[in-house]
C-alpha positions as CSV (number, residue, x, y, z in Angstrom):
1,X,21.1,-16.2,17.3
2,X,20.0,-15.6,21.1
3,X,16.8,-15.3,22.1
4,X,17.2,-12.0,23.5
5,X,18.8,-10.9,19.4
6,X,15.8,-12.6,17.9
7,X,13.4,-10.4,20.3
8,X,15.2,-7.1,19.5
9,X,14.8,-7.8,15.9
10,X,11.6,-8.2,16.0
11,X,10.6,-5.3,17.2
12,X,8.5,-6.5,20.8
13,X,6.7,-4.2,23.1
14,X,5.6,-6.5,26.2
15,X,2.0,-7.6,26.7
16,X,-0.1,-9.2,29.0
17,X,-1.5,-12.6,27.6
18,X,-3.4,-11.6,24.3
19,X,-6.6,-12.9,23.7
20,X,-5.5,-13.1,19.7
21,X,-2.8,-13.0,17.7
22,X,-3.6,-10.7,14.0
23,X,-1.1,-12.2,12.1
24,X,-1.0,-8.9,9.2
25,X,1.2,-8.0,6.2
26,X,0.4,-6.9,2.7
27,X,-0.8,-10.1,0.4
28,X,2.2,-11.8,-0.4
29,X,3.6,-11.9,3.1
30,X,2.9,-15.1,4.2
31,X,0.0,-14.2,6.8
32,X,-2.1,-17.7,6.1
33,X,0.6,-19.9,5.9
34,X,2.0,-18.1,9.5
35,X,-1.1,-18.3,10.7
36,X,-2.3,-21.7,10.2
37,X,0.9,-23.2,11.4
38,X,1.5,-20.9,14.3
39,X,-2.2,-22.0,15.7
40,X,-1.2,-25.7,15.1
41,X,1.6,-25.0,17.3
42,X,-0.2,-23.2,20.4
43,X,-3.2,-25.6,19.7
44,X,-5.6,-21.9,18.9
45,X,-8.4,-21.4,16.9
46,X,-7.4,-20.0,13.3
47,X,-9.4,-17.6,11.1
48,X,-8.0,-16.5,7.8
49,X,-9.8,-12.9,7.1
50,X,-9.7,-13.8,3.1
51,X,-12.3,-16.1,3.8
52,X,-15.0,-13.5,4.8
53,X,-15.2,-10.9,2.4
54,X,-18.5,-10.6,1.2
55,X,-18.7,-11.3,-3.0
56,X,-18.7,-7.6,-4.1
57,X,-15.1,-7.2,-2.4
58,X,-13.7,-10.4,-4.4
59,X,-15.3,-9.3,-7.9
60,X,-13.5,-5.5,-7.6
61,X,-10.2,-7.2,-6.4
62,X,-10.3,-9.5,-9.4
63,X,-11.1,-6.9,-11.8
64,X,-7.7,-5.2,-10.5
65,X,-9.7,-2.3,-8.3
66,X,-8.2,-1.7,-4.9
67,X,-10.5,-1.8,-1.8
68,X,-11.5,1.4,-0.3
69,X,-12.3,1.9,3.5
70,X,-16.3,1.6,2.2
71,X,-15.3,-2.0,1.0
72,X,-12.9,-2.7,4.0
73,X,-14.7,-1.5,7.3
74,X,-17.6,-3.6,6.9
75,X,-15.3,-6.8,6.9
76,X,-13.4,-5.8,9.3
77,X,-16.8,-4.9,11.6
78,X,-17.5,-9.1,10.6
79,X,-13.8,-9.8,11.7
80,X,-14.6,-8.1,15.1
81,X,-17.9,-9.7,15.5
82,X,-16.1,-13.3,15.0
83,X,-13.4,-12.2,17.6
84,X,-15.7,-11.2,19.9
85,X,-18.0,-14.2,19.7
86,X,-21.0,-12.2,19.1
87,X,-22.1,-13.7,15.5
88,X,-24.7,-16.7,15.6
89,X,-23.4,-19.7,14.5
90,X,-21.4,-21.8,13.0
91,X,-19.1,-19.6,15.2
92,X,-17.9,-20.6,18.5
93,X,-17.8,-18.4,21.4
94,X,-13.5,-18.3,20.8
95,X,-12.6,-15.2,23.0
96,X,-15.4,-15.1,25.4
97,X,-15.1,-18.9,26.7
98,X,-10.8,-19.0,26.5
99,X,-9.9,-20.1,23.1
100,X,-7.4,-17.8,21.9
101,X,-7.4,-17.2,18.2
102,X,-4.9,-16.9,15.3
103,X,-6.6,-14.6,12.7
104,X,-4.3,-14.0,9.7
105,X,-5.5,-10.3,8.1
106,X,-3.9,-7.4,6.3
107,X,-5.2,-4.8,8.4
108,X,-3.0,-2.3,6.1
109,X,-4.0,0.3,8.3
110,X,-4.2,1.5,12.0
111,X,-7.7,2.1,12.0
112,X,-8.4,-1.5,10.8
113,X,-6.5,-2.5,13.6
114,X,-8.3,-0.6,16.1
115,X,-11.8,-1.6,14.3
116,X,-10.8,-5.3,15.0
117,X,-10.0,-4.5,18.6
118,X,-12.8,-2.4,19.6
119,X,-15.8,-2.5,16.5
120,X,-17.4,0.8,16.1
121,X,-15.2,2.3,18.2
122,X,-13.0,2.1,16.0
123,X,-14.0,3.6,13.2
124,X,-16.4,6.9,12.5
125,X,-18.6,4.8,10.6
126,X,-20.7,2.3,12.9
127,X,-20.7,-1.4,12.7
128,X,-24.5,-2.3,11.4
129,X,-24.5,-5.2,14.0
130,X,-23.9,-3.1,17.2
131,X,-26.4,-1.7,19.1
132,X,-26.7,2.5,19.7
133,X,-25.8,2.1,23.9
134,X,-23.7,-1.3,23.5
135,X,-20.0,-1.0,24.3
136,X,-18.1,-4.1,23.0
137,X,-15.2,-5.6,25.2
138,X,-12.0,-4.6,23.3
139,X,-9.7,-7.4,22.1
140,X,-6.9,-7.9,23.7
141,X,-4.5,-8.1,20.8
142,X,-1.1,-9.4,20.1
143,X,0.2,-7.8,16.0
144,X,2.4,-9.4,14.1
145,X,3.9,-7.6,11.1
146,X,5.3,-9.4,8.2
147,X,7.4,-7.0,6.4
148,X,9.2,-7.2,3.6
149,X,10.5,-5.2,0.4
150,X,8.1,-4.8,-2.6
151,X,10.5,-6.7,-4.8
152,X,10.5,-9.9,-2.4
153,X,6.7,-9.9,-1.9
154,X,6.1,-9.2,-5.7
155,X,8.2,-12.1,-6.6
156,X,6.1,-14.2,-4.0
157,X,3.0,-13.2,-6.0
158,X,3.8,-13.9,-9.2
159,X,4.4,-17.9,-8.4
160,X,1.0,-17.7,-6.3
161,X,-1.4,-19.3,-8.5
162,X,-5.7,-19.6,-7.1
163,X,-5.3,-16.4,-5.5
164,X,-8.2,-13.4,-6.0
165,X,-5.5,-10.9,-5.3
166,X,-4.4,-10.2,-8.5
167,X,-0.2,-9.1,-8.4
168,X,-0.7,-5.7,-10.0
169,X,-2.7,-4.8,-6.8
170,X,0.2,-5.1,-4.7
171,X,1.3,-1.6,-4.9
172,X,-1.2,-0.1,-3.7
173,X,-1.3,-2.0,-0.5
174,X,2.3,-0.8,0.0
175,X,0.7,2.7,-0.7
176,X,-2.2,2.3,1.9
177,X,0.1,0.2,4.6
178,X,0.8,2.1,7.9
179,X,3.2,-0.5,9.5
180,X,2.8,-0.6,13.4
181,X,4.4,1.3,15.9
182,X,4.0,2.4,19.4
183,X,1.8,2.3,20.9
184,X,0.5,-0.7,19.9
185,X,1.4,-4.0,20.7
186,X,3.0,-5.6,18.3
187,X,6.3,-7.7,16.8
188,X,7.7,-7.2,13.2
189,X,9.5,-10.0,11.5
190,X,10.9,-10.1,7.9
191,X,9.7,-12.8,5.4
192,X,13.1,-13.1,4.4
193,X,13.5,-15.3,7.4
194,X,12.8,-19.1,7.4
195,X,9.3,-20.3,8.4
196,X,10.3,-21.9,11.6
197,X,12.1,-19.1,12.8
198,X,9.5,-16.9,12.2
199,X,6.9,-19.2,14.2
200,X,10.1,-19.7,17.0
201,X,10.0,-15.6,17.2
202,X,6.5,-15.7,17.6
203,X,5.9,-18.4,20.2
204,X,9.0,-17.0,22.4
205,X,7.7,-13.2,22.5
206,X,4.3,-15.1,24.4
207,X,6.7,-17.0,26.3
């Protein structure tokens, strides 16, 4: 397959060197194991999203209870704050002093999308860590969508084993998922492919 097949497959609108790459997809998709490999490969910072939901998130998700946007918006406020290198540390100042980053999240929905980009601004309800007048910097970011069928991604699950995400929650990510589209800037691969052509489609589109 030519490069120029492989792009049209995926689904690329053309952007300007991103200042991240939101690696998103329904759990299931593959968005870690993308996402740590892919930053290997461009030498980036990595963040898997998993890792910061507070407690209370993890508990309802075990106990089979889909988030809501009360559950998700705060974590995705966190996600922002990371991106932006605003938070104290043990975070590095990523974004703000050059390091790209990889950050592998499901950001089901275009609103989480545009909360990770610009904070409050995206979202009616205000990130607690912003102040009233401050305007963040919005992130310059690059989406890549790992789709695939419901069957595919449920089969995935049920050989997952350590996971919080219990499989019986799947559906209703499919129910909540608003898949890119113009105009955002984004690429859209299918699981079904191999793992090194999905990290080849990737690394070409920056190209």
């Amino acid at each position: 397959m030519g490069p120029g097949r492989r792009r049209e497959e995926a689904g690329t609108r053309a952007m300007a060197a991103p200042g991240a790459l939101l690696v998103m997809g329904v759990s299931g998709s593959g968005k870690s194991t993308v996402g740590a490999l892919l930053a290997s490969e461009l030498g980036w910072k990595f963040y898997d999203a998993d890792d910061y939901h507070p407690e209370e998130n993890r508990v309802k998700m075990g106990k089979g209870i889909p988030l809501n946007d009360q559950d998700r918006i705060p974590w995705l406020c966190n996600l922002h704050d990371i991106l932006l290198s605003s938070s104290p540390p043990p975070f590095n100042r990523d974004v703000a002093s050059g390091q790209h980053v990889v950050l592998a999240c499901s950001a089901l929905k275009k609103m989480y999308r545009d909360i990770l980009m610009r904070g409050k601004d995206g979202t009616p309800l205000k990130c607690d860590w912003m102040g009233k007048d401050k305007q963040p910097p919005e992130v310059k970011l690059l989406v890549v969508y790992l789709s695939g069928s419901f069957e595919v991604i449920s089969g995935r699950l049920l050989k997952r084993k350590g996971h919080f995400m219990p499989p019986e929650l799947l559906q209703s990510q499919f129910d909540t998922l608003e898949p890119p589209s113009a105009p955002e800037n984004f690429i859209q691969i299918n699981v079904d492919k191999g793992l090194s052509e999905i990290i080849a489609t990737i690394t070409e589109t920056l190209r």
